[in-house]
KEKE-3310 file (N, C-alpha, C; in steps of 0.2 Angstrom, whole numbers, plus 5000, padded with zeros to 4 digits):
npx = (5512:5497:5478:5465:5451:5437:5423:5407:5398:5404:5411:5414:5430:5430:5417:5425:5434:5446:5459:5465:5465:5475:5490:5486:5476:5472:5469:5480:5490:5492:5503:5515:5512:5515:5529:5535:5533:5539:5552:5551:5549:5562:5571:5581:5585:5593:5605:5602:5592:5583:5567:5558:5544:5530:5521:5513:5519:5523:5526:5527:5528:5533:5544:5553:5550:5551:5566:5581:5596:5599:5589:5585:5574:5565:5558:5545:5544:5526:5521:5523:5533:5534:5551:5563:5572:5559:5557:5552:5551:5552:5556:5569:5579:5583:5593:5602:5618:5620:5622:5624:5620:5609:5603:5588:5578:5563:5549:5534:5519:5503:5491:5491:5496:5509:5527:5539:5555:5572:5577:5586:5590:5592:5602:5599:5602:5600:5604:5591:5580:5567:5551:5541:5525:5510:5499:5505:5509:5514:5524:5533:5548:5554:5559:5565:5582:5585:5588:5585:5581:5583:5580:5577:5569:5577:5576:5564:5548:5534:5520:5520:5535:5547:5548:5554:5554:5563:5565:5575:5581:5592:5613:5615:5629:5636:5635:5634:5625:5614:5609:5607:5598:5587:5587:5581:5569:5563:5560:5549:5540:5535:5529:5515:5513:5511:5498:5491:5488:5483:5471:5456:5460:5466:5463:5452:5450:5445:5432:5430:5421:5426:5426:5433:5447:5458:5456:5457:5469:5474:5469:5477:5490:5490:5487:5498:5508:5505:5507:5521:5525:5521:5528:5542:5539:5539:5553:5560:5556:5563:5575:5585:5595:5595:5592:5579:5574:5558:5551:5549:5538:5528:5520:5526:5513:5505:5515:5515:5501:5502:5513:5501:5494:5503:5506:5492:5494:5504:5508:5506:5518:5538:5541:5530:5530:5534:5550:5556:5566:5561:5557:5561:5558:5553:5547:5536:5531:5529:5515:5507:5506:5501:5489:5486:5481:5493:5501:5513:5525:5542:5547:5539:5533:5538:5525:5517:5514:5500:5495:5501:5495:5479:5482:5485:5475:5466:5472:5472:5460:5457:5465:5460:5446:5453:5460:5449:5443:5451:5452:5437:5426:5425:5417)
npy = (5526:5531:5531:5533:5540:5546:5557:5555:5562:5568:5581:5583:5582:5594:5602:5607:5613:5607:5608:5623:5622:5622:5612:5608:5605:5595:5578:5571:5574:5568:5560:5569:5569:5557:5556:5564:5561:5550:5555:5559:5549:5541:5549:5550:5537:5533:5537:5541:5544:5535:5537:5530:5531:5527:5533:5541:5549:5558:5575:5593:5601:5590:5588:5599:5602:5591:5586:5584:5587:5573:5568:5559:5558:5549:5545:5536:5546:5554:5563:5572:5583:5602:5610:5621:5629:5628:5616:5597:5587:5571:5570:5576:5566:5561:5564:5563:5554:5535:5528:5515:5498:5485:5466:5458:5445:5441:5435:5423:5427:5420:5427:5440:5438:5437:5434:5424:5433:5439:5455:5471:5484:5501:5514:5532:5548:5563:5580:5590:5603:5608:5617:5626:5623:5630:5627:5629:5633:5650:5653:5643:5635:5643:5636:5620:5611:5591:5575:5566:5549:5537:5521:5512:5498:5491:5488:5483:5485:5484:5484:5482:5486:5490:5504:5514:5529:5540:5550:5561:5565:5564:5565:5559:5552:5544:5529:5519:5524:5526:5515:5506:5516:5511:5498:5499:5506:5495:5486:5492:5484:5472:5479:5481:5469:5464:5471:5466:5456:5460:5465:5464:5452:5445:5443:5452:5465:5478:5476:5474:5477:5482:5495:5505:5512:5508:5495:5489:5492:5482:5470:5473:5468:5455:5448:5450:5439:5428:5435:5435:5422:5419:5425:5417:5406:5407:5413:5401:5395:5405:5407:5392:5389:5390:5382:5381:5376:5367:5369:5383:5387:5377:5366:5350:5340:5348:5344:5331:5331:5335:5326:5315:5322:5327:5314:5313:5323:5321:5319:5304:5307:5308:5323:5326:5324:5328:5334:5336:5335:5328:5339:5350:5368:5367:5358:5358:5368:5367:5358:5367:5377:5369:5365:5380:5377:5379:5372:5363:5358:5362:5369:5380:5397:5402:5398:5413:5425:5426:5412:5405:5409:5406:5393:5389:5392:5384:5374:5376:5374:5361:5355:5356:5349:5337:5335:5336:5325:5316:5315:5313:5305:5291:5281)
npz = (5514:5506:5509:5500:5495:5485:5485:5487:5482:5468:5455:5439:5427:5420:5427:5438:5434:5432:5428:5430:5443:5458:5461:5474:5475:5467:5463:5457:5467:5476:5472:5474:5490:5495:5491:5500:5512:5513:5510:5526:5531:5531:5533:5542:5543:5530:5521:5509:5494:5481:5473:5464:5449:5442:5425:5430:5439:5432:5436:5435:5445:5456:5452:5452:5467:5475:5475:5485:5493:5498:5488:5474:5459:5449:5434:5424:5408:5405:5395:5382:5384:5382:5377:5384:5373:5365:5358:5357:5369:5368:5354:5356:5359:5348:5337:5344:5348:5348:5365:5372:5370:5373:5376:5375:5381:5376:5381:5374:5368:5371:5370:5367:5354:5350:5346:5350:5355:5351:5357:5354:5362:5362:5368:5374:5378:5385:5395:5399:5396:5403:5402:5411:5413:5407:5415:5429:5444:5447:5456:5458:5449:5431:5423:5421:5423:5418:5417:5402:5396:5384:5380:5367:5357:5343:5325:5324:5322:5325:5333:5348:5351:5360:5370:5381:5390:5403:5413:5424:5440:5445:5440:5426:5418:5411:5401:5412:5421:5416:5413:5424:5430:5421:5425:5436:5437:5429:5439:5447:5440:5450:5458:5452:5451:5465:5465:5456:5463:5477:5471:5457:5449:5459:5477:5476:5483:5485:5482:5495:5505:5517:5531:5536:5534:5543:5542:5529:5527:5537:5532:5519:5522:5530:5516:5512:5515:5507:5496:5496:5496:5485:5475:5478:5475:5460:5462:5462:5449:5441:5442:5440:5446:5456:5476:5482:5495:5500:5512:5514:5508:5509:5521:5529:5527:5517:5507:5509:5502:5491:5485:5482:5471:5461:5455:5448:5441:5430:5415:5401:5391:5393:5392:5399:5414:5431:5432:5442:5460:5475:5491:5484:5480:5468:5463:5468:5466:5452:5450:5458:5448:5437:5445:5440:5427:5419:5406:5407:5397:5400:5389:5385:5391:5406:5423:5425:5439:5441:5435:5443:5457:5456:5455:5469:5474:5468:5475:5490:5491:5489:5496:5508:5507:5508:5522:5529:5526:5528:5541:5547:5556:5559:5569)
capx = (5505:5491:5475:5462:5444:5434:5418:5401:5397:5409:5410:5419:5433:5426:5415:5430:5439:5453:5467:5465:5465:5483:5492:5487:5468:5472:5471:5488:5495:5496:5511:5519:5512:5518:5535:5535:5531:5543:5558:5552:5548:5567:5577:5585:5587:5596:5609:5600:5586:5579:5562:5555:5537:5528:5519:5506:5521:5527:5521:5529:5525:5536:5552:5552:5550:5554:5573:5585:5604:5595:5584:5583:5566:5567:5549:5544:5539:5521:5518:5529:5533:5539:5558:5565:5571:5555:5557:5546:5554:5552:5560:5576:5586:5583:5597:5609:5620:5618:5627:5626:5615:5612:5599:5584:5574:5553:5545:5532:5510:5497:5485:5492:5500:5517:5531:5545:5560:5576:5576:5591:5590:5599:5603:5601:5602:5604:5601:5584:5577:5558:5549:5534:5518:5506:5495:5506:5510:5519:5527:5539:5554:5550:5561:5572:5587:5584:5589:5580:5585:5577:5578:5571:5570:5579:5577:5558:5542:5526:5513:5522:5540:5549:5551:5556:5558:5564:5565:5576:5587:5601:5618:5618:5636:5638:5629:5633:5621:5610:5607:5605:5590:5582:5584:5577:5563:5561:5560:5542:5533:5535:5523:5510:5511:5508:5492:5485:5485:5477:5464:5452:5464:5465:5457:5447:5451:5441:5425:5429:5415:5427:5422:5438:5457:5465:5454:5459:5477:5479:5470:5483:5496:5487:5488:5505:5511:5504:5511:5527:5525:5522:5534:5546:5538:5541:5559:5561:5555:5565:5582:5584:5601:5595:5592:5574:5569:5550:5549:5549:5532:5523:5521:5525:5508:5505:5520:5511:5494:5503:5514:5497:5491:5508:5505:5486:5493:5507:5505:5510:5525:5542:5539:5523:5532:5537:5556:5560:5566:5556:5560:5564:5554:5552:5544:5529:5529:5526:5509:5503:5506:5498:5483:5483:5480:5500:5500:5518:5530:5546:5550:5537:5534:5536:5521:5517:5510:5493:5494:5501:5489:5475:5483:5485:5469:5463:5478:5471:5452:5458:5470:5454:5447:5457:5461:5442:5441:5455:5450:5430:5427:5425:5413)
capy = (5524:5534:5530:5540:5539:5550:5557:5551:5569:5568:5584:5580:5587:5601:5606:5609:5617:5606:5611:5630:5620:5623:5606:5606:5604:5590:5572:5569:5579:5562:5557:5573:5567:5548:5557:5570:5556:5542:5556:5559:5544:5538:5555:5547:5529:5532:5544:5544:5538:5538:5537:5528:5531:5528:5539:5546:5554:5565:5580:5595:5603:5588:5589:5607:5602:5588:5584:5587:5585:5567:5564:5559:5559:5543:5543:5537:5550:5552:5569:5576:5592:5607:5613:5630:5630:5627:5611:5593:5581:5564:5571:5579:5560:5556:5566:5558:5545:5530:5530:5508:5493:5478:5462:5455:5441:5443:5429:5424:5428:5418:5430:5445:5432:5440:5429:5426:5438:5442:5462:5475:5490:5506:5519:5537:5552:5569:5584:5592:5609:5607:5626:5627:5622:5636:5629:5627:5637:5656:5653:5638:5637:5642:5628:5614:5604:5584:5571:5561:5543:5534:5514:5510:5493:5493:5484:5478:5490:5481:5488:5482:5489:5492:5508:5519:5534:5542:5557:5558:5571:5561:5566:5554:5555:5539:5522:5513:5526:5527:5505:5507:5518:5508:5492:5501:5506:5488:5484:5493:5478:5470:5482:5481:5462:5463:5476:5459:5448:5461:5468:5460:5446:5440:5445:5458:5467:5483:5475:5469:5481:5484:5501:5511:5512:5504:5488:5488:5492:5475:5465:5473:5465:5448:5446:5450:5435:5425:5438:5432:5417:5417:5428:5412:5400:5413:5415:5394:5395:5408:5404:5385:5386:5392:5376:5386:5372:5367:5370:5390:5389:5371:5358:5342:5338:5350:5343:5324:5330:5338:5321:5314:5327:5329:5310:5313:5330:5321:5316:5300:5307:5311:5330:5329:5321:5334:5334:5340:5328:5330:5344:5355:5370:5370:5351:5356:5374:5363:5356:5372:5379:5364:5368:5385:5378:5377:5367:5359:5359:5366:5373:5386:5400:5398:5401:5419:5427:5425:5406:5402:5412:5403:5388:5388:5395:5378:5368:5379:5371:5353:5353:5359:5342:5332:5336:5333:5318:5311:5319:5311:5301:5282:5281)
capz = (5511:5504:5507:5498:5489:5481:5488:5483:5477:5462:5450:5433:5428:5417:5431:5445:5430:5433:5424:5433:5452:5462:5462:5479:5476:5460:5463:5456:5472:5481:5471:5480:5497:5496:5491:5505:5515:5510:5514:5531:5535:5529:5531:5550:5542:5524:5519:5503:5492:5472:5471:5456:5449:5434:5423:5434:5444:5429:5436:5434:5451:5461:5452:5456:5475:5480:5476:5487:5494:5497:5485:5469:5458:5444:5433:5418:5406:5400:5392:5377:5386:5380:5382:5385:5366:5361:5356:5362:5376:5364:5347:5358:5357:5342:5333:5348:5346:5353:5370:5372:5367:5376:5372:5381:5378:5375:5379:5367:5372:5364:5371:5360:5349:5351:5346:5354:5351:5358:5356:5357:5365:5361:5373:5372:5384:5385:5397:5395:5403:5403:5402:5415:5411:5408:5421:5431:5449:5443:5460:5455:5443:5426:5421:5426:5420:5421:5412:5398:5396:5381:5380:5363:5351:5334:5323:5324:5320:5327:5338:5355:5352:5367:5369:5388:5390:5409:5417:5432:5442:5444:5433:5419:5415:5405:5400:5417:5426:5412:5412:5431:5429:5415:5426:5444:5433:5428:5445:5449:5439:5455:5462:5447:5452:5470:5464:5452:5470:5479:5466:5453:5447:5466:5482:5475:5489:5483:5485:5502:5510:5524:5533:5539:5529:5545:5540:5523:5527:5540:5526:5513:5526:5529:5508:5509:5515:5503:5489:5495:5495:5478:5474:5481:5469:5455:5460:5461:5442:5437:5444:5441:5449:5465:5480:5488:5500:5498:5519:5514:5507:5510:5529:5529:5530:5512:5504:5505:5497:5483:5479:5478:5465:5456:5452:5443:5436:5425:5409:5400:5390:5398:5393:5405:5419:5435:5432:5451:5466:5482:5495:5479:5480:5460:5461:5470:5461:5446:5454:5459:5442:5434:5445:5439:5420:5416:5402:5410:5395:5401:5383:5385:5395:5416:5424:5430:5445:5443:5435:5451:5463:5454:5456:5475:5477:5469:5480:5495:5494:5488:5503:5517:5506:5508:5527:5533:5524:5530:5549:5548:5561:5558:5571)
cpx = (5500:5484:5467:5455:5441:5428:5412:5398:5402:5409:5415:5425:5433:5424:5417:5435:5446:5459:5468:5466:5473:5483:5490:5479:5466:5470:5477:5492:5497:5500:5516:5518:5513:5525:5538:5536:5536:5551:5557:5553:5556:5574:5582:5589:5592:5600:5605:5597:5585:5573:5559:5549:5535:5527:5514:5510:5527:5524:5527:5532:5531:5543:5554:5552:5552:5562:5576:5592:5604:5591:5584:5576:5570:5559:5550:5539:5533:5517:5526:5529:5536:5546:5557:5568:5566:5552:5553:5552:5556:5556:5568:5581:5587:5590:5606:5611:5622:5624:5630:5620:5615:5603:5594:5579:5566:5551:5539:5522:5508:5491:5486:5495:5508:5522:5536:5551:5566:5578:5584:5588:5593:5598:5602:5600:5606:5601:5596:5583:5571:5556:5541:5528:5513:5500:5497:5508:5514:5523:5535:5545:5551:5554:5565:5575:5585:5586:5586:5584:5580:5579:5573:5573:5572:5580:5568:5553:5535:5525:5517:5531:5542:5551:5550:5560:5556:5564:5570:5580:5593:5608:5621:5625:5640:5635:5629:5625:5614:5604:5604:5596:5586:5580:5580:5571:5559:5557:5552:5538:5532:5528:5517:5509:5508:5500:5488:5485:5479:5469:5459:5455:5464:5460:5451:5446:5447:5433:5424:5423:5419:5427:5428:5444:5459:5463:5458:5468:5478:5476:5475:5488:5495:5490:5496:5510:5509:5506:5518:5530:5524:5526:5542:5546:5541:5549:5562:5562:5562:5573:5584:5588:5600:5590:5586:5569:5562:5546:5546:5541:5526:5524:5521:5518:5504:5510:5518:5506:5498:5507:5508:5495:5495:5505:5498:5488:5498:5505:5507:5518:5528:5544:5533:5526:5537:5546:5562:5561:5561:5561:5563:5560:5549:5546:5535:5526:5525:5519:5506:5503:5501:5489:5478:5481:5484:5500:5507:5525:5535:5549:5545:5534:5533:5529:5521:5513:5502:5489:5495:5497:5482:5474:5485:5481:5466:5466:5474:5464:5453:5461:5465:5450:5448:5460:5454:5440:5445:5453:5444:5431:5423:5420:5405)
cpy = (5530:5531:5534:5536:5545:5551:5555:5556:5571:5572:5581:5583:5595:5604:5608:5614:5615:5607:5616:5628:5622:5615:5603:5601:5597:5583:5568:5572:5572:5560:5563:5571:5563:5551:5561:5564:5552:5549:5558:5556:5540:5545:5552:5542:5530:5539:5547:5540:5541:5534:5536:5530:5529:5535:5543:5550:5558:5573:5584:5599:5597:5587:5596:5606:5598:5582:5588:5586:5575:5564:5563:5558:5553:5543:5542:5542:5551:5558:5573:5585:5595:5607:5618:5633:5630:5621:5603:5588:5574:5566:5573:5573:5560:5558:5564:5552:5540:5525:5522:5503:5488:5474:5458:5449:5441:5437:5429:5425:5428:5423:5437:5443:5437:5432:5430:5430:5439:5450:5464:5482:5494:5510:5525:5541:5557:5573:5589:5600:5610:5613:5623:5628:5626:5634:5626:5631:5642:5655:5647:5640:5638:5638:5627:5610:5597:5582:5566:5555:5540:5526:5511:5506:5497:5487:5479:5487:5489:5485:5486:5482:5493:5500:5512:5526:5539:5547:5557:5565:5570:5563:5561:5556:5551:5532:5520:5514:5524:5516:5507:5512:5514:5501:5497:5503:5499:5486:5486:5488:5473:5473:5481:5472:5460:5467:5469:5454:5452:5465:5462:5455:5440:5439:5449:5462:5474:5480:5470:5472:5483:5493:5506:5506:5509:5497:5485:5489:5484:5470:5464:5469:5457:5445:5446:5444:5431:5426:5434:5426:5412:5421:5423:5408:5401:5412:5406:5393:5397:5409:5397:5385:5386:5386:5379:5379:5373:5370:5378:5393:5384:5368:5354:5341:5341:5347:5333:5324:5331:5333:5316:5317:5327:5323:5308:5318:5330:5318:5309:5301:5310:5319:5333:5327:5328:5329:5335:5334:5332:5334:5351:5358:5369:5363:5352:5363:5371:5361:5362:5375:5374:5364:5374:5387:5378:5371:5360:5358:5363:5369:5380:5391:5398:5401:5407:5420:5425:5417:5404:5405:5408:5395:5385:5390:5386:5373:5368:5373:5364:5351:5354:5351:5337:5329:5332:5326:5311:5309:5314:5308:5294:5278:5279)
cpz = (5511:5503:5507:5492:5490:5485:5485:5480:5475:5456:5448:5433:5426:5424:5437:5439:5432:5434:5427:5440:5453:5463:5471:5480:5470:5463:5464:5462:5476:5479:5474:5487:5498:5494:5497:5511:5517:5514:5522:5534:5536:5530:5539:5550:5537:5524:5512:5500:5483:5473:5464:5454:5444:5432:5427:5438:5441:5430:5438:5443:5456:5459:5453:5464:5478:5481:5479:5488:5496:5495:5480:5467:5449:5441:5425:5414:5403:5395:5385:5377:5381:5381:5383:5379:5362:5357:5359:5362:5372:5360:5351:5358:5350:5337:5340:5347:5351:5359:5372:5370:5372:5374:5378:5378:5379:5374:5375:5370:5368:5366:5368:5355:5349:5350:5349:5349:5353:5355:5357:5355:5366:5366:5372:5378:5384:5391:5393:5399:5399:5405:5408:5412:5410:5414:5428:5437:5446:5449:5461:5449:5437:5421:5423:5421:5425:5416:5409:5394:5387:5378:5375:5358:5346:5331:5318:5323:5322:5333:5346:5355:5357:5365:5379:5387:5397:5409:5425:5434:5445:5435:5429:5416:5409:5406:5405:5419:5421:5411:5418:5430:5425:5421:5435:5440:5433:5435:5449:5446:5445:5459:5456:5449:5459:5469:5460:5458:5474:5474:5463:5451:5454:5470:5481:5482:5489:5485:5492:5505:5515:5526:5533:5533:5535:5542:5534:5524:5529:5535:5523:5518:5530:5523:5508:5512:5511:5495:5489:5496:5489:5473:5475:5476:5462:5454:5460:5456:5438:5439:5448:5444:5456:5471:5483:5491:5499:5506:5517:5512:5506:5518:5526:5525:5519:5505:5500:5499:5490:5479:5475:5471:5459:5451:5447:5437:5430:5419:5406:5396:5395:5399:5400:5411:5424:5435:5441:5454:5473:5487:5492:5479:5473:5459:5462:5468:5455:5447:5455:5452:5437:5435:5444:5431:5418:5412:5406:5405:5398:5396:5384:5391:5402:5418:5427:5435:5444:5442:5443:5458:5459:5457:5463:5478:5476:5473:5487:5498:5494:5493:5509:5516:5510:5516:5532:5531:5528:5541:5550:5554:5560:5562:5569)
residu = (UNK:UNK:UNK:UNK:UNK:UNK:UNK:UNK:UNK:UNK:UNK:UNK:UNK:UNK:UNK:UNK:UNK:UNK:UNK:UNK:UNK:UNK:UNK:UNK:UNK:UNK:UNK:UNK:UNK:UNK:UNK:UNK:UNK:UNK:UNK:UNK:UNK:UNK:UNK:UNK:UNK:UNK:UNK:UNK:UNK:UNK:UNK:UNK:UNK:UNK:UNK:UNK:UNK:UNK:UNK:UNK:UNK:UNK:UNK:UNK:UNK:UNK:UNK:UNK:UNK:UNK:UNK:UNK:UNK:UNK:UNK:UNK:UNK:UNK:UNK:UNK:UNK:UNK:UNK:UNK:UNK:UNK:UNK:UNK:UNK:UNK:UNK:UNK:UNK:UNK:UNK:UNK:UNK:UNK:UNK:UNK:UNK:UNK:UNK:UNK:UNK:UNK:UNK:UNK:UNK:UNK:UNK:UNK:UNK:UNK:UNK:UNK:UNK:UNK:UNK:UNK:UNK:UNK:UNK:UNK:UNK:UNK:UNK:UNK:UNK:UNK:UNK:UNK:UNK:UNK:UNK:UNK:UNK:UNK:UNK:UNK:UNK:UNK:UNK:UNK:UNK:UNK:UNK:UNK:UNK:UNK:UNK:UNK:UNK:UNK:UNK:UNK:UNK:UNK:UNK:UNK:UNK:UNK:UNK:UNK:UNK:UNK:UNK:UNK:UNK:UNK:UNK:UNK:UNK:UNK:UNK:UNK:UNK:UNK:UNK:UNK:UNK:UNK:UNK:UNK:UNK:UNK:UNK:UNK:UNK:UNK:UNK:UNK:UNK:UNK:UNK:UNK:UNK:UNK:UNK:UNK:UNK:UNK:UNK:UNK:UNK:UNK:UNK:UNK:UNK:UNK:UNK:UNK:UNK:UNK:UNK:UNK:UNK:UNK:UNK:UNK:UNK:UNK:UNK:UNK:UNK:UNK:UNK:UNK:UNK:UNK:UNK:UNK:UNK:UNK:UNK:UNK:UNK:UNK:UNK:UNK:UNK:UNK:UNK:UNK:UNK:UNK:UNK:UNK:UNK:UNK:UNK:UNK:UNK:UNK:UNK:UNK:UNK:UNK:UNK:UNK:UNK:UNK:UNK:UNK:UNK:UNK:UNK:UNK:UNK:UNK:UNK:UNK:UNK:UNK:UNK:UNK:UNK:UNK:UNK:UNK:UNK:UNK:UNK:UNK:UNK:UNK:UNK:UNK:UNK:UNK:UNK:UNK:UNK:UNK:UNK:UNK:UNK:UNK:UNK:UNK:UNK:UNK:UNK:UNK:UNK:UNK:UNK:UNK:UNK:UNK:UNK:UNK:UNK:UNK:UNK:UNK:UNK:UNK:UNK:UNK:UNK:UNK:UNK:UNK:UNK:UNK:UNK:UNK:UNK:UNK:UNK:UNK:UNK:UNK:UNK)
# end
């Protein structure tokens, strides 16, 4: 973990002359020292690791340094570099042919009007060798072989066409490898989800005021039980076939309030009615999601991460409620 803010005397970046600073003195350098990091912390535990990142950790400067006999470097690419032919990073698949295909389904958002779709997605992927960036250290490689993956819709042409393209130092030899990276990629929205419970969509953990980074860390690890907790509800949702007990993320005592609630929060048709038996975790998911604004058809999309943090936050205070009321004293 990196925990890093900026001083209250902030020149721009023009006036540090950015681009001319040494990677060491950049901002971006913390995705070098969160990987520096991550293998000391793991070089005694693991025979070996790949490090995922987005795009803020395509930087020239760390695939240069920090792969080695155990490291892989996996980032999504955000700069259409040069080669060492002369040629740009993005256009290099396009004359490859397409290595395999497979089919995803897109759910549909009234909020971009996005309709539903089910997409396919072709493959491509060749070795690359990326030339050194003119401002970039003369003491580093002045270029490197890696592999460029690219994962892009066909078929369809609108403004949110999937399109992926990696970067990685592992040897893409054939489609399996080349899936496998696409979906360990996928796998980082997990972390983009736990950042909407602690930031502005959630806690707003940013403007807690608290003084010192250890404070803020044992916060971030308070919240994290809660993340996963809804990360539980989430997985109830999104794998009907799976048995996830309601005990894993309700008490007794919460599992009563919420058959109250269930029964105001159904509707009169049998579409509105919670489909779940009692003790299912999915029965009292439905409830929470209901109080996160879930309309409750099961034809259209399941609720996400932050419907249901909404919706347990309202659970949270109707349950403190519903506690005292019953608590008062009769006297």
């Amino acid at each position: 973990m990196k925990v890093w803010n900026r001083p209250l005397k902030f020149s721009s970046k023009f006036e540090r002359g950015y681009n001319r600073l040494p990677i060491e003195e950049k901002e971006s350098y913390k995705w070098l020292e969160v990987s520096k990091n991550t293998q000391n912390s793991l070089k005694d535990v693991v025979p070996a690791m790949v490090i995922a990142q987005d795009r803020e950790g395509d930087i020239y400067e760390q695939f240069a340094t920090i792969p080695d006999d155990t490291t892989e470097l996996l980032v999504r690419a955000r700069t259409d570099r040069k080669l060492k032919d002369k040629s740009n990073l993005f256009s290099s698949v396009a004359t490859e042919p397409v290595q395999g295909s497979y089919q995803i389904k897109i759910d549909a958002c009234a909020q971009t009007k996005r309709k539903k779709r089910n997409a396919t997605i072709e493959i491509r992927y060749k070795e690359v060798e990326l030339k050194r960036p003119t401002n970039a250290s003369k003491t580093i490689a002045p270029s490197l072989k890696l592999y460029f993956i690219e994962a892009s819709e066909t078929g369809y042409n609108a403004k949110d066409k999937i399109c992926w393209r990696l970067l990685t130092t592992m040897h893409v030899e054939n489609v399996e490898i080349a899936k496998n990276c696409i979906e360990w990629c996928s796998w980082r929205w997990t972390i983009e989800e736990v950042f909407k419970i602690l930031k502005k969509e959630g806690f707003n953990i940013e403007a807690s005021e608290l003084e010192y980074a250890w404070s803020v860390r044992k916060l971030s690890l308070l919240i994290m039980e809660v993340v996963i907790k809804l990360f539980l509800m989430r997985l109830a949702y999104a794998e009907p076939e799976l048995e996830i007990s309601s005990n894993s993320c309700f008490t007794e005592e919460e599992e009563e309030f919420l058959e109250h609630q269930i029964k105001h929060l159904e509707g009169k048709t049998e579409k509105q009615k919670n489909p779940y038996k009692q003790k299912d975790l999915k029965r009292y998911v439905w409830g929470i999601a209901r109080l996160g604004g879930w309309k409750g058809y099961e034809s259209k999309r399941h609720p996400g991460i932050t419907t249901l943090w909404i919706g347990l936050k309202h659970f949270k205070d109707a349950m403190d409620e519903w506690t005292i009321c019953r608590n008062v004293s009769t006297r």
